[in-house]
C-alpha positions as CSV (number, residue, x, y, z in Angstrom):
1,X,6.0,-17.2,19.2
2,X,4.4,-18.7,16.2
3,X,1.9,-21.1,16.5
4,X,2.4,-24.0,14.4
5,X,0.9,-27.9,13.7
6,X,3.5,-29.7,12.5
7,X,1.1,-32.4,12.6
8,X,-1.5,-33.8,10.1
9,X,-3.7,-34.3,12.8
10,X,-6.7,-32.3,13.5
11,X,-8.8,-33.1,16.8
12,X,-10.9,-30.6,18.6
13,X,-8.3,-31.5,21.3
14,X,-4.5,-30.8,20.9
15,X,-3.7,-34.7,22.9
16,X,-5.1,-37.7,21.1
17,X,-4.5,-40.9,20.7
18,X,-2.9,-43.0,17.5
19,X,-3.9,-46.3,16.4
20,X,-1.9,-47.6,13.3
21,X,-4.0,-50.1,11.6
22,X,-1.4,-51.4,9.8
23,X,0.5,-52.4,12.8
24,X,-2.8,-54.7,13.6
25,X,-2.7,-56.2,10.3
26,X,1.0,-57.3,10.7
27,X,0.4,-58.3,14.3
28,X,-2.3,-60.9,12.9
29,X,-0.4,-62.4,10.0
30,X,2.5,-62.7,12.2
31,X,0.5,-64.8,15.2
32,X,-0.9,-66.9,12.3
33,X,2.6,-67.8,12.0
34,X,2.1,-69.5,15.7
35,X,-1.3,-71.0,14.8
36,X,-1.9,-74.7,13.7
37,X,-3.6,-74.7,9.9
38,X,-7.5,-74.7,9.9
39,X,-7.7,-73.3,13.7
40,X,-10.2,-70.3,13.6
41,X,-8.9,-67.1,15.4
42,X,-11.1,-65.1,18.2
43,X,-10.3,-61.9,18.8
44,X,-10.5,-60.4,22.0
45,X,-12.1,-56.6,21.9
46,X,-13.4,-56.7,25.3
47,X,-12.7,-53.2,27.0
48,X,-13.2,-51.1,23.7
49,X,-10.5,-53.4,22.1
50,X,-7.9,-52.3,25.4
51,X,-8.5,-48.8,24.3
52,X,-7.8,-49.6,20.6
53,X,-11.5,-48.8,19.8
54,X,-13.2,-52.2,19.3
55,X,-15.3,-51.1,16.2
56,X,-12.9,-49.1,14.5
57,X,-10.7,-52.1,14.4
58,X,-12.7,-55.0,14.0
59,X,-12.4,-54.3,9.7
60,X,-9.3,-54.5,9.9
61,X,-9.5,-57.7,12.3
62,X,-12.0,-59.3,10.0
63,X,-10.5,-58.5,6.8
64,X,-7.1,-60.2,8.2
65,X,-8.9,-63.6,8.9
66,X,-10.1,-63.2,12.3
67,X,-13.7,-65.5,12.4
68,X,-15.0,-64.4,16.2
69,X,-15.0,-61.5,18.3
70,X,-14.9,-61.5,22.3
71,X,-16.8,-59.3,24.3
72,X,-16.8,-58.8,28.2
73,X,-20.2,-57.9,28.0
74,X,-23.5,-58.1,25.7
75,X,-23.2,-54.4,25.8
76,X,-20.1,-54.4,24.2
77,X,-21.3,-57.2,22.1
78,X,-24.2,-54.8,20.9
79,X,-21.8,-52.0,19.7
80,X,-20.6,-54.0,17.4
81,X,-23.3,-55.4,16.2
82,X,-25.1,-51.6,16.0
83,X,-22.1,-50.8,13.9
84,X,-23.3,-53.7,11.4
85,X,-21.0,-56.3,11.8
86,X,-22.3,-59.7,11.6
87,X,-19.7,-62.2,12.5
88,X,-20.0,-64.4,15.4
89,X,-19.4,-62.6,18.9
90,X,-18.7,-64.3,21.9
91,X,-19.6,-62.6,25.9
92,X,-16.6,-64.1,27.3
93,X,-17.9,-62.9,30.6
94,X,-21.0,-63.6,32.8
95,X,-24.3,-62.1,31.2
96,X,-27.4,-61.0,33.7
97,X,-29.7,-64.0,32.7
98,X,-32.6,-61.1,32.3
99,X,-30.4,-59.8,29.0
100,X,-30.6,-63.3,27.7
101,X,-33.6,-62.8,25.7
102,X,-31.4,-59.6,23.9
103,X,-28.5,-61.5,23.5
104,X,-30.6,-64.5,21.8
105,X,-32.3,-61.3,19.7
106,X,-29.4,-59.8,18.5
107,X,-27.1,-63.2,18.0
108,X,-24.8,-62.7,20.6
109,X,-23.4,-65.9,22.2
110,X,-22.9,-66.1,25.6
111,X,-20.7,-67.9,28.3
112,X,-22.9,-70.7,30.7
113,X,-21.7,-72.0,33.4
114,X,-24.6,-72.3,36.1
115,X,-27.4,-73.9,36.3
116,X,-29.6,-70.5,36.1
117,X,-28.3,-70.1,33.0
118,X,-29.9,-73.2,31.2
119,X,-32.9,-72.3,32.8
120,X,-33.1,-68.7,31.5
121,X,-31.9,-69.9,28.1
122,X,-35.4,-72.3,28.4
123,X,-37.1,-69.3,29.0
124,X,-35.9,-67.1,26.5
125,X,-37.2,-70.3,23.9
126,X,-40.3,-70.0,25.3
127,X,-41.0,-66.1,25.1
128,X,-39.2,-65.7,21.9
129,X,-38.6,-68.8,20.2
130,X,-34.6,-68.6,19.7
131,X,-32.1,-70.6,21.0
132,X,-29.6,-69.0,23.1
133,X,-26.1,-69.5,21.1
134,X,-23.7,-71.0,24.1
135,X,-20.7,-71.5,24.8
136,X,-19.8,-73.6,27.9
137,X,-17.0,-72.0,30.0
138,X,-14.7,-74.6,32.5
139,X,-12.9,-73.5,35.5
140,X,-9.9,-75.5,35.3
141,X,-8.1,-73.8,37.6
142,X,-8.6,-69.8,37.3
143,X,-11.3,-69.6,40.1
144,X,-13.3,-66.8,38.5
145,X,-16.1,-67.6,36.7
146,X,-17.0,-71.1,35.0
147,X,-18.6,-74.7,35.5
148,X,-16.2,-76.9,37.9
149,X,-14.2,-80.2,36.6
150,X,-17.5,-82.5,39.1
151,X,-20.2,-81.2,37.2
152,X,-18.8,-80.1,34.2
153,X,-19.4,-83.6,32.4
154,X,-22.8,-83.8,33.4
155,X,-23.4,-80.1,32.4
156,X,-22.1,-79.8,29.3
157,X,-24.3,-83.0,28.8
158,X,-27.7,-81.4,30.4
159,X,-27.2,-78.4,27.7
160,X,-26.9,-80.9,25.0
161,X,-29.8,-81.9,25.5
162,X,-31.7,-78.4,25.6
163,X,-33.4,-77.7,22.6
164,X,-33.3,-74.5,24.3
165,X,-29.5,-74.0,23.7
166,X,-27.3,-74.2,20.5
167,X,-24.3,-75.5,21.8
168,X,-21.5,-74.1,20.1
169,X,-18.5,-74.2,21.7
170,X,-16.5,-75.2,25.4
171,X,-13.6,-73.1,26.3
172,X,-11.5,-72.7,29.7
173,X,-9.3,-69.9,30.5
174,X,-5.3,-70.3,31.2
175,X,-4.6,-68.5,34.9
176,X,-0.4,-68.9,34.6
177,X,-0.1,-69.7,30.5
178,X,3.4,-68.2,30.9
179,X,4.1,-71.4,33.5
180,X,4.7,-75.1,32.2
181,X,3.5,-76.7,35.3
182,X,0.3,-74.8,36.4
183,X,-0.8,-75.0,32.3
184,X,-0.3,-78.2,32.3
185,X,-2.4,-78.8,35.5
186,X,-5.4,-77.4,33.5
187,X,-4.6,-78.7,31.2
188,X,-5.3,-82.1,32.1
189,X,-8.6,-81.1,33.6
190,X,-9.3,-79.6,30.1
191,X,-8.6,-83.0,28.9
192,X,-10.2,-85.2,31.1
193,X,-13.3,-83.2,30.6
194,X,-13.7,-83.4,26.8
195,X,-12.4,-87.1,27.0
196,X,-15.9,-88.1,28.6
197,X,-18.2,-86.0,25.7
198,X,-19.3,-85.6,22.2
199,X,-17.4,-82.7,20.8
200,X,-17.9,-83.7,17.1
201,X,-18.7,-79.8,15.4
202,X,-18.2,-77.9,18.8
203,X,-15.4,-74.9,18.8
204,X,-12.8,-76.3,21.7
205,X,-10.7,-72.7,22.8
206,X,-8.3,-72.9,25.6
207,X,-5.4,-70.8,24.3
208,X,-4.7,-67.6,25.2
209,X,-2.1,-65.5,23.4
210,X,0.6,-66.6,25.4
211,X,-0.4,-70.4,25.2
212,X,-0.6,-69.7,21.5
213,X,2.8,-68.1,20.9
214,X,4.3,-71.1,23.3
215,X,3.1,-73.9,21.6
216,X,2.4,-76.4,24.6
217,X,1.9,-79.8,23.2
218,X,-2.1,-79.9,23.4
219,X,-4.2,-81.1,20.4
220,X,-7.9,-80.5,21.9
221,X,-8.6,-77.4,20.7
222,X,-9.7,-76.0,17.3
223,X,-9.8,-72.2,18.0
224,X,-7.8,-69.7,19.8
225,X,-8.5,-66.5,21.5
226,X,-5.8,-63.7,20.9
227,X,-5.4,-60.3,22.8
228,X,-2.6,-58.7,23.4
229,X,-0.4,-59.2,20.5
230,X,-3.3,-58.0,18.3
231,X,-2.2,-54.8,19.7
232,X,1.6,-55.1,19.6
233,X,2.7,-55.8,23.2
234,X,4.3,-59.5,24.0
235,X,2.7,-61.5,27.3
236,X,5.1,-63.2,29.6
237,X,6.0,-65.9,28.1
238,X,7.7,-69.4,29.3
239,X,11.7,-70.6,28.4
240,X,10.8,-73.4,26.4
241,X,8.8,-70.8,24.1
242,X,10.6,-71.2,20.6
243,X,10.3,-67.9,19.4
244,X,9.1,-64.3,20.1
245,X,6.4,-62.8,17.7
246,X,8.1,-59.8,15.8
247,X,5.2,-57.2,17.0
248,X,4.6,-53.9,16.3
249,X,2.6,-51.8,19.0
250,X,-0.2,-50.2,17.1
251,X,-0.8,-47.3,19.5
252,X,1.0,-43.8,20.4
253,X,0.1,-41.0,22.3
254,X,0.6,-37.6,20.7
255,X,-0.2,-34.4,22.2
256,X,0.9,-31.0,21.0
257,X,2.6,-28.3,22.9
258,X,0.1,-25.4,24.0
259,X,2.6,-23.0,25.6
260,X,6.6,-22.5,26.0
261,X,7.8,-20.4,28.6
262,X,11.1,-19.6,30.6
263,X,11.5,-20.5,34.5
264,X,14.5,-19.3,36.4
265,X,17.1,-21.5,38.2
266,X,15.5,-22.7,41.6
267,X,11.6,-22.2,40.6
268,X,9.4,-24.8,41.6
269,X,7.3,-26.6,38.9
270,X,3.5,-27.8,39.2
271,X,1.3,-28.6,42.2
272,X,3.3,-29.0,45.5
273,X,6.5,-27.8,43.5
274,X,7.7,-31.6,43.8
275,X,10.6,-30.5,40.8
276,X,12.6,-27.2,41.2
277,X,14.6,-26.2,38.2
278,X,18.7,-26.6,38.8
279,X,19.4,-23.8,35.8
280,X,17.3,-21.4,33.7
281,X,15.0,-24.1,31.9
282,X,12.7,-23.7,28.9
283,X,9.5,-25.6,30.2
284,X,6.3,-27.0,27.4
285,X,3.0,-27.4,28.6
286,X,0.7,-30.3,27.0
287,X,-3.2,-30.3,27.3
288,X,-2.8,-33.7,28.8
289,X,-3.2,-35.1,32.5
290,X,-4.4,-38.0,34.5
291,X,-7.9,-37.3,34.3
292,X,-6.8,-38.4,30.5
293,X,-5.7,-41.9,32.1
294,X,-1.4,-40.9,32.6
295,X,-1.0,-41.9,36.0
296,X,0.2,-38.9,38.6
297,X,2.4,-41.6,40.0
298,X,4.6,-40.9,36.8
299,X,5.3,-37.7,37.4
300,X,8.9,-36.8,37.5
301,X,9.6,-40.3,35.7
302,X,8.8,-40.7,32.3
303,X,10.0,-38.7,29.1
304,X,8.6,-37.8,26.0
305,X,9.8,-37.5,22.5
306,X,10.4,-33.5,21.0
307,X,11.9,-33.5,17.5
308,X,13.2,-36.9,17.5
309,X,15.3,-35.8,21.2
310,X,13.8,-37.4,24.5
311,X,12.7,-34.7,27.0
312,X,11.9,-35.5,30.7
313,X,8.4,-34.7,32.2
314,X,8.7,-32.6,35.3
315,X,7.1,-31.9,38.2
316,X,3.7,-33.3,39.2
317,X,1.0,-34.5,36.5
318,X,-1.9,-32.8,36.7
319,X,-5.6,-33.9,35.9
320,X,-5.4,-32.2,32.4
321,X,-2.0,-30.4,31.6
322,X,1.6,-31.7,32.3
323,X,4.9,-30.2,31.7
324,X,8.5,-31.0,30.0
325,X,11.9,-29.3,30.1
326,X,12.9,-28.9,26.7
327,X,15.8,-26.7,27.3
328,X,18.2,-28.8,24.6
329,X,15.8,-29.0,21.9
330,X,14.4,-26.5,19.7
331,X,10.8,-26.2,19.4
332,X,7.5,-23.9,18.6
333,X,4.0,-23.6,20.3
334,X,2.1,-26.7,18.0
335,X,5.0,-29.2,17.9
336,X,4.1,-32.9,19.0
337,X,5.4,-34.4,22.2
338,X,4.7,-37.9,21.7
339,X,4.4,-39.8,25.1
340,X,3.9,-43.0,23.9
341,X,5.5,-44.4,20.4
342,X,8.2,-43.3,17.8
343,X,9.5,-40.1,16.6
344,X,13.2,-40.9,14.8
345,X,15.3,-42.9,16.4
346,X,13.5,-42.9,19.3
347,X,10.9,-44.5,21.3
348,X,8.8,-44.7,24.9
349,X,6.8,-47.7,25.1
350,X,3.9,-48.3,27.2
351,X,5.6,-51.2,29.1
352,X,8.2,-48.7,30.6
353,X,5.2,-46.8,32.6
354,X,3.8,-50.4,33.3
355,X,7.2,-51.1,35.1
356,X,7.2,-48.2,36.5
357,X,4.2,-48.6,38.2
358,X,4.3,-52.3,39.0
359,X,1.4,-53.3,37.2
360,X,0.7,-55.1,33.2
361,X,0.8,-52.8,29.8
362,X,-2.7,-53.6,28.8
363,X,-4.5,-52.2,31.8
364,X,-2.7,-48.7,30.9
365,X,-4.3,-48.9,27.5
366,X,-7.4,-49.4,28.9
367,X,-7.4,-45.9,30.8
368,X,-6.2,-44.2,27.6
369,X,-10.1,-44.2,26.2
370,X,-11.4,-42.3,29.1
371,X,-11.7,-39.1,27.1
372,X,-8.8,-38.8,24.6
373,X,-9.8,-38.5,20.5
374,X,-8.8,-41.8,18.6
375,X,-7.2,-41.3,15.1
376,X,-6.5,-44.2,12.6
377,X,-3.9,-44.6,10.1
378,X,-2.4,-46.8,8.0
């Protein structure tokens, strides 16, 4: 059989990942849509951008009006700034305070919340003579990380007086956005917070995405933080939310097929032989497995797309190959299987192994970087 790509692509891998840059362009201009005029727009990259490849994006993020980047980490924060981008970056996260000295070095703003943190931000002013760019984080009600609603007054006043710190921002975090009452419960900590401080020229952030695209009555903010529409897929979101962003999911998952063969009725397929052929079935092979981030619980359960025709995956996953009957469509070694995205009329979307598995669409996109190729288009 011939071997064919029918494919543009060319990775030293025949499974890859896509990411349409286009897609994140219209995903921004459309949340803008949901965003209050003069409101700057942080972008959330944390996890290499949930597997979207944080500095591969962050152009197109920046060039579409995007003024801040969040991190999880100052390592993440430092590839982007290695990769010689300059706008503001927020550590959304904890930071060791031993790193606070690089993160003051390399302009990286970070998260304070403890009273350690003021002290190693003093420290760093002393060694180095820079300010540690700060932004204070309030637990309102997600009891993870952040200063509580007692001290947070008398904090956030303590690190205004630090010469030590440039305070730039406050920002709280929304644990159930997609639920009126529990929002609105931080809400009014958020509130009662900021009512009792100076906030003239600080950044105020306490939307999420799915705060954003609900538009809950709240005026005490001048920033928000998107995520997960960046990249095309819609949070829960509350019934009294007036619309629904028209996204587009900017990734796909392509892999080509590396060898077609026949198995009679009543052969067993893959490890354990949990799928046994009913008829004589034509059966592709993909250089793709769970060591690649597809979860083996999927096995038997998902489909992919051949030729614009769906085709199910059978028998078990394995950690770098799986297999799909393709019996009723006509294909070559080299054509594309496309687990996640469009081919024609059809499509598989990330959500429907996210359902599958009882857990969110973003933490599957996160696996997808462990070792796959990223490509870019527009």
């Amino acid at each position: 059989m011939k071997f064919q790509r029918l494919s543009n692509i060319n990775t030293k891998r025949d499974a890859w990942v896509e990411i349409n840059l286009d897609a994140i362009e219209h995903n921004i201009l459309e949340l803008k849509s949901f965003v209050r005029p003069n409101t700057k727009i942080l972008a959330v990259v944390k996890a290499d951008a949930y597997g979207h490849g944080s500095s591969m994006i962050a152009p197109t993020l920046l060039a579409s009006g995007v003024d801040y980047l969040g991190v999880a980490s100052i390592d993440e924060g430092m590839e982007l700034r290695n990769n010689k981008f300059t706008c503001p970056i927020l550590v959304l996260g904890a930071a060791p305070v031993w790193a606070f000295d690089y993160a003051a070095q390399n302009n990286i703003s970070l998260s304070l919340f403890l009273e350690n943190h003021i002290e190693a931000a003093d420290l760093t002013y002393k060694k180095t003579g820079l300010k540690t760019k700060a932004h204070i984080k309030l637990d309102t009600g997600m009891n993870r990380i952040g200063v509580e609603k007692e001290d947070a007054v008398n904090f956030i006043k303590e690190v205004q007086k630090r010469e030590s710190i440039e305070l730039q921002g406050i920002f709280t975090h929304f644990a159930n956005a997609e639920t009126e009452e529990k929002t609105n419960e931080q809400l009014s900590i958020w509130n009662e917070v900021l009512s009792q401080i100076n906030t003239d020229g600080l950044i105020l952030h306490c939307f999420n995405t799915a705060a954003t695209i609900s538009g809950y009555k709240e005026d005490k903010y001048n920033m928000v933080r998107l995520g997960l529409a960046l990249y095309g897929l819609v949070p829960d979101l509350p019934n009294f939310a007036k619309r629904i962003p028209n996204l587009i999911p900017a990734m796909s998952l392509k892999a080509r097929i590396i060898n077609i063969h026949t198995a009679h009725k009543g052969s067993g397929v893959s490890y354990c032989h949990t799928y046994t052929t009913d008829k004589e079935t034509t059966i592709a092979t993909i250089p793709i497995g769970y060591a690649d981030g597809v979860d083996r619980r999927l096995s038997n359960k998902i489909y992919g797309i051949l030729n614009g025709q769906k085709v199910p995956q059978i028998g078990n996953i394995t950690m770098d190959q799986m297999m799909f009957d393709i019996s009723n469509v006509k294909a070559n070694e080299g054509d594309v299987i496309t687990l996640i995205g469009n081919d024609g009329k059809e499509s598989v979307s990330i959500n429907n192994w996210a359902n599958i598995l009882g857990t969110i669409n973003y933490e599957l996109t996160c696996r997808l970087k462990v070792r796959l190729s990223r490509v870019y288009t527009r």
